[in-house]
C-alpha beads as a LAMMPS data file, in Angstrom:
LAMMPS data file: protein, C-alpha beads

229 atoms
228 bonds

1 atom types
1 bond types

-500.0 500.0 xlo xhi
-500.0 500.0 ylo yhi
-500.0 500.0 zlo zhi

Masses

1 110.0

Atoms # bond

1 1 1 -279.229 -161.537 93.760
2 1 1 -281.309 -162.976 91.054
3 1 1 -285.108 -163.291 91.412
4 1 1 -284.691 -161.563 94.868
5 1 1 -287.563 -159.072 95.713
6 1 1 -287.939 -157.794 99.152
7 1 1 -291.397 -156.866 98.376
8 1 1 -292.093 -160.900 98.612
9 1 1 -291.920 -160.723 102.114
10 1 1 -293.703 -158.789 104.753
11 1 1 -292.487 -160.229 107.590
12 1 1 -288.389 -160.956 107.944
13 1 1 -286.535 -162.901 110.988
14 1 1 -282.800 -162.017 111.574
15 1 1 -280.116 -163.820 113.296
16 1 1 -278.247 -161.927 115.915
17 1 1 -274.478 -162.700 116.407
18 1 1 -272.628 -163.054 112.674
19 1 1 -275.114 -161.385 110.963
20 1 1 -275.680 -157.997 112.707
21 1 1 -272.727 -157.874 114.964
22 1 1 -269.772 -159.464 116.152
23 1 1 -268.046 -159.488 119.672
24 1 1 -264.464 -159.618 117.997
25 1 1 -264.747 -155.918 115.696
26 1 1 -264.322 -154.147 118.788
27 1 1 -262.973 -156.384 121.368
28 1 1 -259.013 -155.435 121.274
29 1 1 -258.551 -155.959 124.703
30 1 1 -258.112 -159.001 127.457
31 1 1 -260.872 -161.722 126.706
32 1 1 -261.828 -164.272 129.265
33 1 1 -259.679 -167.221 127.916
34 1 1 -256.212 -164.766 128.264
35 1 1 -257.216 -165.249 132.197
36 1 1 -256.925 -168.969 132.487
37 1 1 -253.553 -169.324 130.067
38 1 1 -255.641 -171.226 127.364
39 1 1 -255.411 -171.173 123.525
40 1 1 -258.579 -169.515 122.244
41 1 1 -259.518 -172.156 120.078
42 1 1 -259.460 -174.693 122.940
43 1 1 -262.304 -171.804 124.898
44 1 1 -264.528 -171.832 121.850
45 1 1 -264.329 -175.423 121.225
46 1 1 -265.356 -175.957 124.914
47 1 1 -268.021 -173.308 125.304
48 1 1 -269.259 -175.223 121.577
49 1 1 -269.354 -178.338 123.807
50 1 1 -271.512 -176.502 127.063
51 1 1 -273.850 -174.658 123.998
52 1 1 -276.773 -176.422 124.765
53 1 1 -276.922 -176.276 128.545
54 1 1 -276.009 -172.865 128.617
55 1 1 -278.112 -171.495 125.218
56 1 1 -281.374 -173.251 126.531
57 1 1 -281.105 -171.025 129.764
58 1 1 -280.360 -173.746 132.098
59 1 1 -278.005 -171.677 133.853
60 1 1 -277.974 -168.639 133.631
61 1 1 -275.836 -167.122 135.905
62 1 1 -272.484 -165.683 134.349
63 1 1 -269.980 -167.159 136.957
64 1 1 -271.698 -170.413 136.181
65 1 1 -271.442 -170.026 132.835
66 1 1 -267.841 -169.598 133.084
67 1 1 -267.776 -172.236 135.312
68 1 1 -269.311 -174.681 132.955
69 1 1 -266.651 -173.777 129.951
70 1 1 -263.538 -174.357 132.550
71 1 1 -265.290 -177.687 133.278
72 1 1 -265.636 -178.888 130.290
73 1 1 -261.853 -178.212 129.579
74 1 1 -260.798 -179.311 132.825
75 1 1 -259.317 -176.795 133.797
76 1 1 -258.908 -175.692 137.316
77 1 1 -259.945 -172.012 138.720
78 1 1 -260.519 -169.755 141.185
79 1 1 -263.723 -167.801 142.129
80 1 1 -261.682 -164.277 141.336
81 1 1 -260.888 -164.994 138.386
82 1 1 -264.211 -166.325 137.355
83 1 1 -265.751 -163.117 138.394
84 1 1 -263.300 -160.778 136.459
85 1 1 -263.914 -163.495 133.196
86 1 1 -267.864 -163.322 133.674
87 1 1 -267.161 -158.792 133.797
88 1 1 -264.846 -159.439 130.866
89 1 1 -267.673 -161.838 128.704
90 1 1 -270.537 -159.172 130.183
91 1 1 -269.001 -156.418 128.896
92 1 1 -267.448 -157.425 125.244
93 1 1 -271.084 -158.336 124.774
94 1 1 -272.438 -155.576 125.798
95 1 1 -269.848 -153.246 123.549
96 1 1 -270.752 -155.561 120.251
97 1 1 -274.831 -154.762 120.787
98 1 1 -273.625 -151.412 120.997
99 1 1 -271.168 -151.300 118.049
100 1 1 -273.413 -151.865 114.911
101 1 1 -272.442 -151.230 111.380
102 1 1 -273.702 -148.388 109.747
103 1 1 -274.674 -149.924 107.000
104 1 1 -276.565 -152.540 108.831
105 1 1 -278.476 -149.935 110.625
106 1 1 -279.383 -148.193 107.724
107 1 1 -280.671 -151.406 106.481
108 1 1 -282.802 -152.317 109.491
109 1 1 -284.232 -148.726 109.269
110 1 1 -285.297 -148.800 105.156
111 1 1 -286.967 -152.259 106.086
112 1 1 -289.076 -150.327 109.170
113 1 1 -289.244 -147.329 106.823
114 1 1 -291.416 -150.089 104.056
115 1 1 -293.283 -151.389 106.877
116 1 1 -291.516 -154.834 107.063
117 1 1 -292.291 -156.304 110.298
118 1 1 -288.651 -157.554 112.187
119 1 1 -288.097 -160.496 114.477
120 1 1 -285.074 -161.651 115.861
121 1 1 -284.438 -165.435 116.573
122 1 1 -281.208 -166.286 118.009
123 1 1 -279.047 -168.853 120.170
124 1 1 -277.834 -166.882 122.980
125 1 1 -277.024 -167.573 126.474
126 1 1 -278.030 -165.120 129.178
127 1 1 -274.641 -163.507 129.259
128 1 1 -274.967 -162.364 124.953
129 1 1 -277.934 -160.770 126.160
130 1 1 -277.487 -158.592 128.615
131 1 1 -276.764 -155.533 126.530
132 1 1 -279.707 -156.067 124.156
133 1 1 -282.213 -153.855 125.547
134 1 1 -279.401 -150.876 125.269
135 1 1 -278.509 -151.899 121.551
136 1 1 -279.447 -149.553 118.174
137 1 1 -280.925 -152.629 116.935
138 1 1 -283.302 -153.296 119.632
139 1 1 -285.807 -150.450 118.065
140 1 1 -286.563 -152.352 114.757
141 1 1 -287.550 -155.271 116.160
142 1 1 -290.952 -156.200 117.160
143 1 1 -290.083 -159.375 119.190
144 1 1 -286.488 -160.894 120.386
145 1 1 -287.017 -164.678 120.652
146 1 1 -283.545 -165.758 122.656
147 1 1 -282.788 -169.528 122.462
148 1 1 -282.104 -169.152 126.955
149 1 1 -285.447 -167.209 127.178
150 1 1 -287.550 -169.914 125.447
151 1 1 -285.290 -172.905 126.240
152 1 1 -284.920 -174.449 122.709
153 1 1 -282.423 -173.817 120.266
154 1 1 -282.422 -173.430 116.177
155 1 1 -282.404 -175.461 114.226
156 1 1 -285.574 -176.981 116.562
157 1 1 -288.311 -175.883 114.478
158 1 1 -290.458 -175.333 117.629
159 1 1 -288.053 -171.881 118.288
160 1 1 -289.354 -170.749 115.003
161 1 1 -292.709 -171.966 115.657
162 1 1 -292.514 -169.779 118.560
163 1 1 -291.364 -166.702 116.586
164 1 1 -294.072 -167.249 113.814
165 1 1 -297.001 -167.211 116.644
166 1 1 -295.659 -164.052 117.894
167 1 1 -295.586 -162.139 114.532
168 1 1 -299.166 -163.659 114.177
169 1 1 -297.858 -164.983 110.762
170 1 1 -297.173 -168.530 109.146
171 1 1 -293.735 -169.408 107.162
172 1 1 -295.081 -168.546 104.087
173 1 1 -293.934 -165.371 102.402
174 1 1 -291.618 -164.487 105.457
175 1 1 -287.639 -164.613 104.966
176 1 1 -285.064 -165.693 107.523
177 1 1 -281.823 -164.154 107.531
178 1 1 -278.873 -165.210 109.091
179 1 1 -275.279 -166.733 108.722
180 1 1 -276.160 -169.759 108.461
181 1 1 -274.712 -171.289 111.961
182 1 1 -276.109 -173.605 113.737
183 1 1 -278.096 -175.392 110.853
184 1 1 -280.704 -172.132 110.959
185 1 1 -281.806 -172.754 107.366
186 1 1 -282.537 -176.200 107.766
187 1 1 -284.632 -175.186 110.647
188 1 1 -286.566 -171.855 108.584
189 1 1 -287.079 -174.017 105.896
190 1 1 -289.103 -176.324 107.765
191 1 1 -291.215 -173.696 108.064
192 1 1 -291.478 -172.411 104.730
193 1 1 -289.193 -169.903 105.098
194 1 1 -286.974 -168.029 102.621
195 1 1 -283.578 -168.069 102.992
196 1 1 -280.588 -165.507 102.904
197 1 1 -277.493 -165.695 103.543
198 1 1 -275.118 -162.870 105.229
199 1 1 -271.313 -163.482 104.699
200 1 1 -271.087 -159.836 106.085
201 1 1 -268.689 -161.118 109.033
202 1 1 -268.470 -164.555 108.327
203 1 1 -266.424 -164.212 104.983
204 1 1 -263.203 -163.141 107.330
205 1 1 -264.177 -165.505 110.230
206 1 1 -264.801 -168.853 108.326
207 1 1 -264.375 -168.044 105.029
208 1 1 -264.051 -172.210 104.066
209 1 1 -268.025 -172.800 105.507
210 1 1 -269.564 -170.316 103.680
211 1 1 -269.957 -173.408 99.889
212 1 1 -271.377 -175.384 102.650
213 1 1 -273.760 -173.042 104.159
214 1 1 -274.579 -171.415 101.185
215 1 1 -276.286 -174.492 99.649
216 1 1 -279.103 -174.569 102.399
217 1 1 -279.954 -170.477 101.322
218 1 1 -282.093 -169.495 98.688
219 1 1 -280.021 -166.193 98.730
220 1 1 -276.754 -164.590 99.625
221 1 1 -275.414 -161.403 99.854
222 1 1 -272.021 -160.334 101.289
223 1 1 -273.276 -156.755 102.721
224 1 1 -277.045 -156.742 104.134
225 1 1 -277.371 -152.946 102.537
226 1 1 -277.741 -155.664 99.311
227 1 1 -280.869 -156.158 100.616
228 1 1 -282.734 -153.293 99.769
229 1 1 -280.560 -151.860 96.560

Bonds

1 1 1 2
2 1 2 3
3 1 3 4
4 1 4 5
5 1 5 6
6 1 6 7
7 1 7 8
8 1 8 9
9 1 9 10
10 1 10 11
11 1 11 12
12 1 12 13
13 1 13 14
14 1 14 15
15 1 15 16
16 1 16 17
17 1 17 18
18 1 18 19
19 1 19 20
20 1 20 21
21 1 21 22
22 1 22 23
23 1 23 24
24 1 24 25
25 1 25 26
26 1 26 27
27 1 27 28
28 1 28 29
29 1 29 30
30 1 30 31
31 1 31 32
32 1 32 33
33 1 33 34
34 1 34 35
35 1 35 36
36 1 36 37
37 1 37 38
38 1 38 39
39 1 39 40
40 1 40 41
41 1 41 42
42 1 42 43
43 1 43 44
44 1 44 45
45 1 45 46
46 1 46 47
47 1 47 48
48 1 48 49
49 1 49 50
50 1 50 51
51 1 51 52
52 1 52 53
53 1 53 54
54 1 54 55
55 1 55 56
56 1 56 57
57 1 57 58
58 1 58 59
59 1 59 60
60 1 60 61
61 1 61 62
62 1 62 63
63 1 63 64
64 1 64 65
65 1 65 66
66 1 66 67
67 1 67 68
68 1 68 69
69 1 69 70
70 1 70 71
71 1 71 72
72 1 72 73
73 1 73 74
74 1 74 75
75 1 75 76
76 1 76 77
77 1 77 78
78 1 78 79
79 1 79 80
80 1 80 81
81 1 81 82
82 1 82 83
83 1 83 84
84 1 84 85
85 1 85 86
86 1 86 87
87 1 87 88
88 1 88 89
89 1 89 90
90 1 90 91
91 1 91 92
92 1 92 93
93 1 93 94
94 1 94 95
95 1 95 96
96 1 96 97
97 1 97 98
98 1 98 99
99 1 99 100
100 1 100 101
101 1 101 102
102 1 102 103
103 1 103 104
104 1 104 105
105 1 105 106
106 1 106 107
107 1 107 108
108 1 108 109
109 1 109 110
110 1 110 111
111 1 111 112
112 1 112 113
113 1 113 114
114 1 114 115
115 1 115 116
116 1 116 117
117 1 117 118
118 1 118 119
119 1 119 120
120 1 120 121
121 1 121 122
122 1 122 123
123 1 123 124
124 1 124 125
125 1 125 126
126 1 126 127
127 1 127 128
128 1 128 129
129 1 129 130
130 1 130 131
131 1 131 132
132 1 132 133
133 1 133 134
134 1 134 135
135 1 135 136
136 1 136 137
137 1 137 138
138 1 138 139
139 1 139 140
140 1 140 141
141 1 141 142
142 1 142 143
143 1 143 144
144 1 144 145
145 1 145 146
146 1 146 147
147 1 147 148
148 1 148 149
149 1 149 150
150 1 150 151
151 1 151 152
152 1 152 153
153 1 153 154
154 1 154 155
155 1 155 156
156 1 156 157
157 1 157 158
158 1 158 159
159 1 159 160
160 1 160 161
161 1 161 162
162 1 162 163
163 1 163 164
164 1 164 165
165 1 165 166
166 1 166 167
167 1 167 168
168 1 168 169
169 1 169 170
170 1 170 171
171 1 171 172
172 1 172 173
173 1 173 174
174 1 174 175
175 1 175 176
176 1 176 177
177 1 177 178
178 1 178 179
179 1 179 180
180 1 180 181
181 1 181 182
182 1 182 183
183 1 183 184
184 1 184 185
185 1 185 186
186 1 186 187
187 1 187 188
188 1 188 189
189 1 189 190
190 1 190 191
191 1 191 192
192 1 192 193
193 1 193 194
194 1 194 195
195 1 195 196
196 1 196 197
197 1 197 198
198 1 198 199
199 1 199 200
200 1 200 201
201 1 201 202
202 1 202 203
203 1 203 204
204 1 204 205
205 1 205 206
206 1 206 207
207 1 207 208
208 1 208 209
209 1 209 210
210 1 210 211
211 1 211 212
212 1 212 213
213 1 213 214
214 1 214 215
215 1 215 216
216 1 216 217
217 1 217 218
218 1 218 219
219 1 219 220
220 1 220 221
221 1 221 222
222 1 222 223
223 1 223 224
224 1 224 225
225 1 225 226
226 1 226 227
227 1 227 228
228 1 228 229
């Protein structure tokens, strides 16, 4: 990465889902949409259209969440099989917080190691969370700042606001580091923010967003152990 120097930056904020993990890497089994006889695009375009309603925390209750997706499709269900989809959601979740990357732990600990301080902002509903306070990467980080915890979601540059007043720090000389989703740079950048780019899981995902993204990052790097070589 040219002119990249981690010793810029005393303070870094990390994404969460597409930049340190990934539900699908170890997720092999049944997933919730296999239950109602839907395509899996058509489940992710419809839990896309419930985001905000959901990933501000206004309900917060799995079955509802479910609930909420199978509305949006129009779709109808059952209260069983709601239940066994809100286990099946709980528990991939809970597997990918479990199921980091070697390389992205070993990462997160050279970054403690130079006394870097961590923060996580991310968009997640209350069902992603669940497994966080059981997760390897829970240690490194000082504060979690969840979009359904807080009630606003990135890019709103309040949610980094928020995250900047708990590391006691302004946007200046901090970095934000993410996959880009969800507009996140625009939003760091409002705060004077550095940018990097992860196209760690992304690359095999969406490999056709990543010219896009990529324009709103100062930096990019396709393995986060490029961080600290």
């Amino acid at each position: 990465m040219d002119n990249f120097n981690l010793k810029n930056y005393r303070t870094i904020f990390f994404d969460l889902f597409h930049t340190l993990t990934y539900p699908g890497i170890i997720n092999n089994e049944i997933n919730e949409w296999n239950l109602f006889n839907i395509p899996e695009k058509l489940w992710i375009q419809h839990s896309i259209n419930t985001y905000e309603i959901r990933g501000t925390g206004r309900i917060k209750d799995p079955k509802k969440i479910i609930e909420s997706i199978l509305k949006s499709a129009n779709i109808d269900f059952d209260q069983k099989k709601i239940e066994e989809a809100a286990h099946l959601r709980i528990e991939k979740f809970k597997k990918c917080l479990k199921a980091i990357k070697t390389n992205i732990l070993n990462t997160l600990q050279h970054l403690h190691d130079s006394g870097i301080k961590l923060c996580l902002i991310s968009n997640a509903d209350a069902i992603d969370i669940m497994g966080w306070q059981d997760s390897p990467l829970h240690k490194y980080f000082r504060y979690a700042v969840f979009s359904c915890e807080v009630g606003i979601i990135k890019p709103d540059r309040e949610i980094y606001e928020y995250a900047l007043i708990k590391m006691r720090v302004n946007g200046e000389k901090c970095l934000f580091v993410g996959d880009g989703g969800s507009n996140e740079f625009i939003g760091a950048k409002m705060l004077n923010m550095d940018t990097l780019m992860t196209t760690e899981f992304i690359k095999d995902l969406w490999p056709e967003r990543i010219g896009r993204i990529s324009q709103d990052a100062d930096y990019m790097v396709s393995d986060l152990s490029e961080m600290v070589v």
